[in-house]
N, C-alpha and C positions, 0 to 999 in steps of 0.2 A: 257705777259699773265696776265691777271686777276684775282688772288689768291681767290677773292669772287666769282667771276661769277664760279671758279672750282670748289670751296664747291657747291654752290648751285646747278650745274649740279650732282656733286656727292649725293647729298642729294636728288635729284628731281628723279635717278634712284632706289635709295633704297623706296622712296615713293610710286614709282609704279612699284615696283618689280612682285607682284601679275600682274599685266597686262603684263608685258615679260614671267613669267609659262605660262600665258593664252593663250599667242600669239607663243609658242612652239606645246602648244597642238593643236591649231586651225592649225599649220604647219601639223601638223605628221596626222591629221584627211583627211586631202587633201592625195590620193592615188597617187604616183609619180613615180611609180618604171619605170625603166629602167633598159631594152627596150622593157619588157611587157607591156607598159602603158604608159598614156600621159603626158604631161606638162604644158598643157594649164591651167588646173584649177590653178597650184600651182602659174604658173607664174602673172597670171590676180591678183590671191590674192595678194600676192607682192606689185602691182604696185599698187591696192585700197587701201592697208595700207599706203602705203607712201603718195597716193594720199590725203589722209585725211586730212594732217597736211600741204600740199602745196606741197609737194615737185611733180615739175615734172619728169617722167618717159617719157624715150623712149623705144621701144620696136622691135628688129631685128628678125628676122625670115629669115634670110641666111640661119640657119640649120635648114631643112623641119622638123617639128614634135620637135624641141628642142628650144624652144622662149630663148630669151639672153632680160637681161633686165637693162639697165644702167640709172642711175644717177648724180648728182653732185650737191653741195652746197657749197656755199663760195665765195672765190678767186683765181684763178690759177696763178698770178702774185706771191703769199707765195709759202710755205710747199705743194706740190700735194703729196695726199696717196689716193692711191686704195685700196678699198674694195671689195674684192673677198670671194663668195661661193656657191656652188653648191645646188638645191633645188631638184634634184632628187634622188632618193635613189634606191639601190640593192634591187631584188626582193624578198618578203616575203618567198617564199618557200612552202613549206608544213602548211597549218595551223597548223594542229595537232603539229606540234612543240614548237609552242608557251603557255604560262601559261596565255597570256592576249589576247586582240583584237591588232592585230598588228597597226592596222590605229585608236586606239579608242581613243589615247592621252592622255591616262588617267593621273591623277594624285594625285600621292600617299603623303604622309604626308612627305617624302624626296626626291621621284623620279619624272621623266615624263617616261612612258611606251608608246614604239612602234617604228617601223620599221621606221629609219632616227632621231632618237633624237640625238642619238651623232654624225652621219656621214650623214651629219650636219645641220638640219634643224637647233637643237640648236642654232650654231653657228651662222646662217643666222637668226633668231631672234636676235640675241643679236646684229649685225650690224643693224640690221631694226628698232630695239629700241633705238639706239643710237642717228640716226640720226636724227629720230621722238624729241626728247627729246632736242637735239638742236636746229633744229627748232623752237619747238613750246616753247622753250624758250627768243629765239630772240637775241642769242649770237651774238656778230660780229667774225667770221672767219678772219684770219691773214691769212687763207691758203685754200686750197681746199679739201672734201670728194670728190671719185671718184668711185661708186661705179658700182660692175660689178657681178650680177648674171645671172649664167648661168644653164643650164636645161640637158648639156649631159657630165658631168664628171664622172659618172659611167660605161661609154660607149661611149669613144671614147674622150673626150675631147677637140674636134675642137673648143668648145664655148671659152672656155680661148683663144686658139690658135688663132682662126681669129681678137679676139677684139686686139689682139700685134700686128698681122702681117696688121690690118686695121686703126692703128693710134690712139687708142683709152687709148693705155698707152703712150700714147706722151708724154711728160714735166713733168712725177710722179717722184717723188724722191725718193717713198717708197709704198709696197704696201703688208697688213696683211692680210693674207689666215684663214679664223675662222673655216681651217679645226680640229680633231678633234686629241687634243695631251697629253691632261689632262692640270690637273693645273700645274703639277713640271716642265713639259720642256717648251723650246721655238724651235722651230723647224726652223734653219737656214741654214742646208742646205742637199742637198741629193744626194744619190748614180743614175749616169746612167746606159745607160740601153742597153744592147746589145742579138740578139737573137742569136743560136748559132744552126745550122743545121748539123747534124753527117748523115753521111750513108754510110752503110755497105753494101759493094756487095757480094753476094756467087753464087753457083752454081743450078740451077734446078734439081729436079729430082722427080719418084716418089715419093708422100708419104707414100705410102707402105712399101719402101727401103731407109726411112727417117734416119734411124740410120744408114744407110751403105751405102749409096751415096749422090753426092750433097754435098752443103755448103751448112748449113742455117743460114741465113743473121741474122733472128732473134735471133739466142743462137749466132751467133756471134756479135751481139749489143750487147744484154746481157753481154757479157762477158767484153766489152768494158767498158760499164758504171759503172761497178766495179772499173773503176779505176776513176774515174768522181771528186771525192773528191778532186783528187790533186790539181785541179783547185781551192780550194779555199787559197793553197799557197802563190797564188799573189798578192803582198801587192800595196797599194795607198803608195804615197810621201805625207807629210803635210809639211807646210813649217813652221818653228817654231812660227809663229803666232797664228799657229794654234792649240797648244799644248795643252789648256784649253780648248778648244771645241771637242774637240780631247777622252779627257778623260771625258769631261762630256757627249759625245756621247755612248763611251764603260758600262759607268755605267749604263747612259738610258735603253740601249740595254738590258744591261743582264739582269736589276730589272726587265723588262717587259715579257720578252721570256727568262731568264735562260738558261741552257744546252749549258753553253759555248757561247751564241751567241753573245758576245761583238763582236769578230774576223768577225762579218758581217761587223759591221764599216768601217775598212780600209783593208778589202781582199776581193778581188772576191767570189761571191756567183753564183754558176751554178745549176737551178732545172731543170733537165729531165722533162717535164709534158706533153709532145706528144710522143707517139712513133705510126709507123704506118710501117707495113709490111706485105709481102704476099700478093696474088692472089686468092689462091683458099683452104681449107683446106687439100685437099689431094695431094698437090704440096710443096715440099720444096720451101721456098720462095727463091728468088736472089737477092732481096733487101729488107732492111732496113731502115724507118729514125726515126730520135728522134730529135723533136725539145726542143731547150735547152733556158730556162729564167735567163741571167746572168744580174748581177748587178753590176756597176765599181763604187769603189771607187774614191774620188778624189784623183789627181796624179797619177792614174795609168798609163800604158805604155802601146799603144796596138801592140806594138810586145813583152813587156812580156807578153802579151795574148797568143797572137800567138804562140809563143815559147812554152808556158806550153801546150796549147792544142798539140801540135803537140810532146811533151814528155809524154803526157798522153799516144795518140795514140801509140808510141812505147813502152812505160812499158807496154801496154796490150799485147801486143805481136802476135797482130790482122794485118793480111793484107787485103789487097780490103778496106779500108776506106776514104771517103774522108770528107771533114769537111769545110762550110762555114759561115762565121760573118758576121751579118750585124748588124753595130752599129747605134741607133736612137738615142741617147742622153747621153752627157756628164755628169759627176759629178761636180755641180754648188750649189754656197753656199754664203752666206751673210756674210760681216764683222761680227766680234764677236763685235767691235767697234762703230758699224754703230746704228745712231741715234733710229732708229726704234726697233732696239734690244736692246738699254740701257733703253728707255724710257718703253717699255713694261715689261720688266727685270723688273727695279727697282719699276714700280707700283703692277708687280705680287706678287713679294715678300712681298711689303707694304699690301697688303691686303690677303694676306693667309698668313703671319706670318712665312711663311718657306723656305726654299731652293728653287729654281728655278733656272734650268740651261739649257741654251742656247745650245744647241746641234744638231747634224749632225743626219738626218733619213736612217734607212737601203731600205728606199725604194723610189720611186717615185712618185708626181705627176702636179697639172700647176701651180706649182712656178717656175716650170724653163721655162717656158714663156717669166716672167716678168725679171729674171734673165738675159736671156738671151739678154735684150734688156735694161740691165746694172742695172736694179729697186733692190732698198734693198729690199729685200721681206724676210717675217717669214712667220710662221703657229704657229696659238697660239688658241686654241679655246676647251668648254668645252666638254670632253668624260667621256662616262667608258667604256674602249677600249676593254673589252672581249665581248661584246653582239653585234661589229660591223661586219657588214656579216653575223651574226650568228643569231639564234632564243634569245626571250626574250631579244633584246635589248633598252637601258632604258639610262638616265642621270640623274646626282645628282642636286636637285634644288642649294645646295650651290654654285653649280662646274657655273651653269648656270648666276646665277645672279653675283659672283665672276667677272665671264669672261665680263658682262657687267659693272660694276667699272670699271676695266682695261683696257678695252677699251676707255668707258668716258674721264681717268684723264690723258690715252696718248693721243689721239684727242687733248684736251685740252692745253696739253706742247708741242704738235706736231704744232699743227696748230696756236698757239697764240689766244688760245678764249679770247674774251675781252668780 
């Protein structure tokens, strides 16, 4: 790597830092929600941005109404790192909820305001700026940028999903998700994902004689789900490698969401969020279901699943229940070790001056793609994680331009820019 050519990339991004705000807001002004709304305008921009400075784009439309847009520059014979982010965002909601224009991009003397700044147009500016900035510098690549935007991870995910399962993460050695984590963490690895269907059978009868005949299915779900908690007993195995990520997960956890919620880390989490019962209102129902959103830690065991669900089941002291799991996805995670997490690590900390820790996420989403298909994959990219989903969501210009240094000076030790 070329110690001059790094400065001067690092100095060419602070020089036109203003044109990456500019290029967040021109993001968030494109309407993108999903899956009230389209993709096309956001995507076509994307590819005129890039197009500008040379870089060619392709453009897939496998998934009808969700365009996938990839790239690449370099050499794939070096270092191959993927470039992953998503350009559509959750739907605005109610306006009235909002203090600004959710699509106006505004930008305030520290923030960018509107619907997808930190989840993640940000982020997908700060990859688009990067590359830009390489290019039209004329660096020579030691390795390959590989990049992969896609238009339906708010709904449904297939775009990450087809580009693995179509060859398109072939020969990467490493691939950064600029989804939305703040500056302190490095997000290396996450909890799976299992759903969990309970149903309770009872007896018919009228609703008239609802109190004095019949089972009903629904007060006895009810009564069930009282015992639901226990399920978050079951703990994940780390293997002692993992001991440091481990604890720097728990602390993530809690500064973020408090109320105890380190123990989402490495114990099962089960939320009730369906229940659906009954036929008619003046009929005691005779069945019941409750679909259940569980989360697996790594290392866990799924017959100590099975086992706790089925000890729940009898500490409620319920019969007629039966209870089915259907698991989609493992808990998958990145060396604490691995090149791609030391190099982002020790650039994040150089330039915010502070702590940054590498840690495990209580949830999911398509990093276990590339995981899955052996890729060191993080998520590192700029948020302020309370306005995402929600009304009056915004990002800090610092957190933004931040996130583009860091990127830059790992590229650069990543891929051997000359």
């Amino acid at each position: 790597m070329n110690q001059e050519t790094k400065k001067k990339l690092h100095e060419a991004v602070l020089a036109h830092k203003d044109e990456l705000v500019q290029l967040v807001s021109q993001l968030i002004q494109i309407n993108s929600e999903n899956p009230c709304g389209t993709q096309d305008e956001v995507i076509a921009f994307v590819r005129q941005y890039l197009g500008k400075c040379g870089i060619e784009t392709q453009q897939i439309d496998t998934i009808e109404g969700h365009p996938i847009v990839t790239a690449e520059m370099g050499n794939r014979s070096g270092y191959n790192l993927i470039l992953n982010g998503h350009v559509d965002v959750v739907p605005i909601g109610d306006p009235k909820g909002w203090d600004f224009d959710p699509c106006g991009g505004e930008i305030t003397e520290t923030t960018i305001r509107g619907r997808g700044t930190s989840d993640m147009k940000a982020g997908v500016a700060c990859l688009l700026f990067t590359m830009r900035m390489l290019k039209e510098s004329g660096a020579k690549l030691g390795g390959c940028l590989r990049l992969h935007i896609v238009s339906d991870e708010e709904a449904g995910g297939r775009g990450t999903r087809w580009l693995c399962e179509n060859g398109y993460a072939d020969g990467a050695q490493a691939c950064l998700i600029a989804e939305p984590t703040s500056y302190d963490n490095i997000e290396i690895g996450q909890k799976g994902g299992m759903h969990m269907k309970l149903i309770a059978h009872g007896t018919p009868a009228h609703g008239s004689l609802g109190n004095y005949k019949g089972d009903n299915a629904i007060m006895k779900m009810g009564r069930l789900l009282q015992h639901v908690n226990e399920l978050t007993a079951v703990p994940g195995h780390f293997a002692p490698e993992q001991k440091q990520a481990l604890e720097n997960s728990r602390l993530v956890c809690e500064k973020a969401n408090a109320n105890g919620s380190a123990d989402a880390i490495d114990h099962l989490t089960c939320n009730p969020g369906i229940i659906q019962g009954g036929n008619k209102i003046n009929m005691v129902p005779d069945t019941c279901e409750c679909l259940c959103d569980c989360r697996l830690p790594i290392g866990i065991r799924h017959e100590d699943i099975e086992e706790a669900v089925k000890k729940m089941i009898e500490n409620s002291g319920e019969t007629g229940i039966e209870y089915e799991l259907d698991y989609h996805s493992e808990a998958n995670f990145t060396d604490y070790d691995a090149p791609i997490v030391r190099m982002v690590h020790k650039n994040a900390e150089a330039i915010w001056g502070r702590t940054v820790l590498p840690a495990y996420q209580w949830a999911s989403s398509d990093a276990k793609y590339y995981r899955d298909l052996g890729i060191q994959t993080i998520q590192y990219g700029p948020a302020n994680c309370e306005g995402i989903h929600g009304y009056n969501e915004d990002v800090d210009i610092e957190d933004v331009i931040h996130a583009a240094e860091i990127y830059m000076l790992s590229f650069c030790e990543l891929l051997d820019v000359e």
